[in-house]
N, C-alpha and C positions, 0 to 999 in steps of 0.2 A: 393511535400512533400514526404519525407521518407513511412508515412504510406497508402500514396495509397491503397497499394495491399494487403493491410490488410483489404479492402472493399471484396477483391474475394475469402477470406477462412469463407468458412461456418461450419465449425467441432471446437469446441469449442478446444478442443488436439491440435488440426494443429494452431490455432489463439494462442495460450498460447508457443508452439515453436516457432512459427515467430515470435513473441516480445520477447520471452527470445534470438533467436538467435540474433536479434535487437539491443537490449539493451547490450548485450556480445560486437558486434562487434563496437557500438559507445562510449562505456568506453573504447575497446582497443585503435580506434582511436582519446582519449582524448575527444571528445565532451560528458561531463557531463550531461549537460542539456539536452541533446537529450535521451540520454541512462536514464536521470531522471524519460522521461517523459516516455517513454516505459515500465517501471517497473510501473510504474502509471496506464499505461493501464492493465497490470499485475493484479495490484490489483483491478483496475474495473473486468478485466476479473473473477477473485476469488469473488466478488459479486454479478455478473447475475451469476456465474457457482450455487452459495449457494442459491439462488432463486427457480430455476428450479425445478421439480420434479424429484427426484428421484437419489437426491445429497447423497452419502453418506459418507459424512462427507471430513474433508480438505485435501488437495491430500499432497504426501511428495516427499520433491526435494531431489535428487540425489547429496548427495556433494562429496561425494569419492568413491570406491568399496563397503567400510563396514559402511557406513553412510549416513543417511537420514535424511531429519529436516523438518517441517511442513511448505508445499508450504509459507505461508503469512510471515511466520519467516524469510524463505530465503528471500524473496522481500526485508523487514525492514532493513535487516543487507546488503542488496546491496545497497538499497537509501542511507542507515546512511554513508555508505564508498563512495559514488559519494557526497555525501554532504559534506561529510569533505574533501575529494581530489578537490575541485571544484574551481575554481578560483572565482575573486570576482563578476566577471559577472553574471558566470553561477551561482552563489550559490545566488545572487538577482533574478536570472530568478526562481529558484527552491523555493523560499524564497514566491515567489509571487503568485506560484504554489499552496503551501503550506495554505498560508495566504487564498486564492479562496475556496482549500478543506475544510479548518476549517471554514470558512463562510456560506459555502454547510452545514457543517453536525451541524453549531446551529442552520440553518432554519428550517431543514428538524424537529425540535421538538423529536428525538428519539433518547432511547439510543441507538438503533443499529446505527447511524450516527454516535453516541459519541464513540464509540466503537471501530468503524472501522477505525476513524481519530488515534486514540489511537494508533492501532493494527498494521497502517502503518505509521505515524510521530510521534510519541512519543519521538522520538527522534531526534524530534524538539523543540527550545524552545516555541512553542504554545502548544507543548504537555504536558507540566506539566499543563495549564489552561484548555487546554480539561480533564486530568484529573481529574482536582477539580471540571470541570464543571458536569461530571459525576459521580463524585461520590457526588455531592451534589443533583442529579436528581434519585438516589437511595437512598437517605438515604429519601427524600420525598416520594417516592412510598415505604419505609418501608421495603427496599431489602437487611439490614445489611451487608447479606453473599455473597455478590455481590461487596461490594466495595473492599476487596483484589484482584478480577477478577480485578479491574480497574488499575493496577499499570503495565498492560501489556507492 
């Protein structure tokens, strides 16, 4: 399997460039689903990183010389464009990926699961129901000002 050697980097910097080099070079070589799931790791990687002590706060990707966008943005907007460039195979492999995450994060009972399903498929069609599902799990806990957060 591709991510092996992704067991032998211990520096969370060096594990977050191998998958984005990863993920770069399996969208150029057309394999979607692979380059899917890299960014996936991605954004696991971005939720032990948020964990940790002594996080401060979301790191920002590099898009051009004079432009920078907030690490988790950049993932969303490389999945949404391997999802739509994806043939029909790979977009049921990702589809099924997808369907897993969002079963993950209504077990897990938290908005931070709801959140982060949000903040990385939302642009999915299950992500308009994680939305609802979220923002009907603040409007219970009496979070008003929280539910505009929710349309991320």
């Amino acid at each position: 399997m591709l991510f092996r050697s992704e067991g032998l980097i211990d520096q969370p910097g060096q594990r977050v460039e191998f998958l984005r080099a990863t993920a770069a070079g399996l969208e150029k070589l057309g394999r979607h689903a692979e380059a899917f799931e890299a960014f996936l790791r991605l954004a696991m990687q971005d939720a032990q990183s948020e964990s940790e002590p002594g996080f401060t706060g979301t790191p920002r990707e590099p898009v051009s010389k004079n432009l920078t966008v907030r690490h988790d943005r950049w993932v969303f907007a490389r999945m949404n464009s391997l999802y739509t460039q994806a043939g029909e195979a790979d977009r049921k492999a990702m589809d099924a990926t997808i369907a897993g995450q969002w079963e993950q994060a209504k077990s897990r009972d938290s908005e931070k699961g709801l959140r982060r399903f949000v903040q990385y498929f939302g642009f999915h069609a299950i992500g308009d129901q994680a939305r609802l599902t979220l923002a009907k799990r603040l409007l219970l806990n009496d979070e008003l000002l929280e539910i505009g957060r929710a349309h991320v």
